[in-house]
C-alpha positions as CSV (number, residue, x, y, z in Angstrom):
1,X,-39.5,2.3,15.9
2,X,-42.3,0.1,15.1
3,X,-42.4,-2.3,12.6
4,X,-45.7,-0.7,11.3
5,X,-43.4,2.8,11.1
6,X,-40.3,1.3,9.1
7,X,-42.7,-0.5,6.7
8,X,-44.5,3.0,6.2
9,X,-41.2,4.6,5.7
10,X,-39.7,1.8,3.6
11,X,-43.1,2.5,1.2
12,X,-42.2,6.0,0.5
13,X,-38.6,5.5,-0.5
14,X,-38.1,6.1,-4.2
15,X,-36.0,3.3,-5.0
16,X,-36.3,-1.0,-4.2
17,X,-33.8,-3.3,-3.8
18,X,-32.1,-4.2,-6.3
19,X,-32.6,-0.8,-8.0
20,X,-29.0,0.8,-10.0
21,X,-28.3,4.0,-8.7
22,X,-26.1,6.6,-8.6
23,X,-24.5,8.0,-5.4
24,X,-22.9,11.5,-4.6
25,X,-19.4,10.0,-3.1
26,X,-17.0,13.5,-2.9
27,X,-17.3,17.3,-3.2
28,X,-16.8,17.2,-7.0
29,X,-19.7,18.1,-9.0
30,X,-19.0,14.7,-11.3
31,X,-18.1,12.7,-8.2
32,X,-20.6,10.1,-8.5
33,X,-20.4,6.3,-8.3
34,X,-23.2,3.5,-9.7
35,X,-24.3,0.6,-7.4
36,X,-27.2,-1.5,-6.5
37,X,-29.2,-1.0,-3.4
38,X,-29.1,-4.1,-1.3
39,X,-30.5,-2.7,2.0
40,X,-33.5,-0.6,3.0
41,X,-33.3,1.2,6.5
42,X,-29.7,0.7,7.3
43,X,-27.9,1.3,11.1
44,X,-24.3,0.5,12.1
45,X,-22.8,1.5,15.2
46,X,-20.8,4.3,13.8
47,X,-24.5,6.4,14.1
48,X,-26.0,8.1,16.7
49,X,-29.1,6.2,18.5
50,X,-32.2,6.0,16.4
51,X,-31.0,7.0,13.6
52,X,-30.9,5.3,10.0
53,X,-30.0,5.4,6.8
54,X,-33.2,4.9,3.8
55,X,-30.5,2.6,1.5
56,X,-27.1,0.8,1.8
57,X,-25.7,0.8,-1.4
58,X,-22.7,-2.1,-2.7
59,X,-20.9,0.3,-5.4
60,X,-19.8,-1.0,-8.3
61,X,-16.2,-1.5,-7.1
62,X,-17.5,-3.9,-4.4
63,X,-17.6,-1.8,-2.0
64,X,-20.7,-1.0,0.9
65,X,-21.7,2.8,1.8
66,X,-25.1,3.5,3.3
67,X,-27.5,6.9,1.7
68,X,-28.2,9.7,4.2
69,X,-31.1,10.5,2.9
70,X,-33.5,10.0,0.3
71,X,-32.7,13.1,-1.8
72,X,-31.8,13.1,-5.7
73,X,-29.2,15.3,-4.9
74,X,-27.4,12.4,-3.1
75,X,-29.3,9.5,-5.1
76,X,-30.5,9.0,-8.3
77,X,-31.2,6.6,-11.0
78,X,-29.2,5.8,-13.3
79,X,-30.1,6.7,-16.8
């Protein structure tokens, strides 16, 4: 994409870096874990060509997970 594209894109996301969110992490209703988003527009190898992830997200515990998709059913704010 262009960079004109991912900057548009990157403007419609709901949250910035730096933002504490919550993410869905499991099947359980309550399964949920805080963190901060560090990355907008994230890719790693593991995905299929063109596509990306709006936010990568370092949990709480440390650890690094990326967001699907911009959807408060997968990630919200935390309150």
């Amino acid at each position: 994409e262009t960079s004109e594209k991912l900057a548009e894109k990157i403007k419609q996301l709901r949250f910035k870096i730096g933002d504490k969110v919550q993410c869905k992490t499991g099947l359980d209703k309550d399964a949920w874990s805080t963190g901060e988003v560090v990355e907008f527009m994230y890719r790693d190898d593991s995905m299929p060509p063109g596509v990306l992830a709006p936010y990568q997200v370092e949990l709480d515990d440390g650890s690094l997970i990326y967001v699907p998709e911009d959807a408060e059913d997968i990630v919200r704010a935390v309150v």
